[in-house]
Residue, then its C-alpha position, 0 to 999 in steps of 0.5 A: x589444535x587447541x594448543x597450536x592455537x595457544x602458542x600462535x597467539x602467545x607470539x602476538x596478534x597479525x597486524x594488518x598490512x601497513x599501508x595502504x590496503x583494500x580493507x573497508x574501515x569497517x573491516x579494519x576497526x572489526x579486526x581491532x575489536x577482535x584483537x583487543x577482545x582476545x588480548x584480555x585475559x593475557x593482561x588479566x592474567x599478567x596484572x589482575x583487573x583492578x591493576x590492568x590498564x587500557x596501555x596493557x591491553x593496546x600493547x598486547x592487542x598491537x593496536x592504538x589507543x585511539x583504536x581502543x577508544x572507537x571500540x570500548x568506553x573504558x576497560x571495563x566494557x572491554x572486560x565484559x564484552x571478553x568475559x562474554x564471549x569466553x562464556x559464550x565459547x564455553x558454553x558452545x563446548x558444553x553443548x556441542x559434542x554430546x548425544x542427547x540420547x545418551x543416559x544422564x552420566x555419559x552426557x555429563x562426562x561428555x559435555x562437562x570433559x569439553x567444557x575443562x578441556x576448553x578451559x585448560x587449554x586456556x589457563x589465561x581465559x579460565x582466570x578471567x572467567x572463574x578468579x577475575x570476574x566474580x572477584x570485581x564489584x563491578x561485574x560479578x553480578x554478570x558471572x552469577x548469571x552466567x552460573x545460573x545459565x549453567x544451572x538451567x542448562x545442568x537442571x534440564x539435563x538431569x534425571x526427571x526425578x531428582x530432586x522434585x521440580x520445586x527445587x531442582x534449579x536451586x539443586x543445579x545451582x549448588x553443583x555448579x557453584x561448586x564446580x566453579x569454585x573448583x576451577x578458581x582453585x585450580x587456576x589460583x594454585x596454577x593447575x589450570x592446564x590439569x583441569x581436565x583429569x577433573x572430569x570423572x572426579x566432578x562427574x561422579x560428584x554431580x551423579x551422586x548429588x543427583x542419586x542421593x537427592x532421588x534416594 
């Protein structure tokens, strides 16, 4: 399905009819907003952020610059407000699927396999997210605290007693941080779409972080 959805939106986003039409211009700038937010990491990806231009994210979004301007300041806003709702998905996939009754290792393989699946599904997507953002002056500040999130999120998952409660956010943030710089790798080496054989590599990393510091 993920991929379908890929390939659907790679042939460009639907236009609205031309015309008139029975839609409210409320209705019509939502639909622009949501196209211009999805066609960010396509010119991300195609230019890098410091070289993407407002034309190339128009171009792709299918929409008018004037359009562009009624939704965002400049491309940097666009960015973000892409760049949130990418980590916002993400973390819908890490939270979604797993039992939170099951041991730590399991849930951690469940939540951290949705999470790359996600991820590789979306190479585009995944280069904004881990190579593009923290790259930026202007908005890696924004990705370190979504790393963090994710640190809170991995430190209340964890086994109770390892590390002592004094340092196990600082713990999380050790693992996550290496997992992120993981994932720039792969993208960088244009391996995103393998991603997901990872899971059981990055988890039984995580699980033996998590043993030593208890042992």
């Amino acid at each position: 399905m993920a991929k379908a959805r890929a390939r659907s939106e790679s042939s460009g986003p639907r236009r609205l009819p031309r015309g008139r039409h029975a839609l409210a211009p409320e209705q019509v700038q939502a639909d622009q907003r949501r196209r211009l937010i999805a066609a960010v990491p396509g010119a991300v990806a195609e230019h890098g952020y410091e070289a993407m231009s407002v034309a190339d994210i128009v171009k792709r979004a299918a929409v008018s610059r004037n359009a562009f301007y009624n939704n965002f300041a400049d491309k940097q806003e666009c960015f973000a407000v892409a760049q949130e709702a990418g980590h916002e998905g993400l973390l819908r996939a890490l939270t979604a699927a797993c039992d939170p009754a099951a041991p730590f290792a399991e849930r951690l393989r469940c939540a951290l396999g949705a999470a790359l699946e996600a991820l590789g599904s979306d190479p585009d997507l995944a280069r904004l997210l881990f190579v593009e953002a923290p790259s930026s002056v202007e908005l890696a500040l924004r990705h370190h605290e979504w790393l963090r999130r994710y640190g809170d999120l991995l430190s209340e998952a964890a086994p109770a007693g390892a590390p002592a409660p004094a340092s196990r956010a600082e713990f999380a943030q050790v693992i996550i941080g290496g997992i992120s710089t993981r994932i720039a790798s792969e993208v960088l080496s244009g391996e995103a779409a393998k991603l997901p054989s990872l899971t059981p590599q990055l988890s039984d990393y995580v699980v033996a972080f998590y043993a030593q510091a208890d042992a």
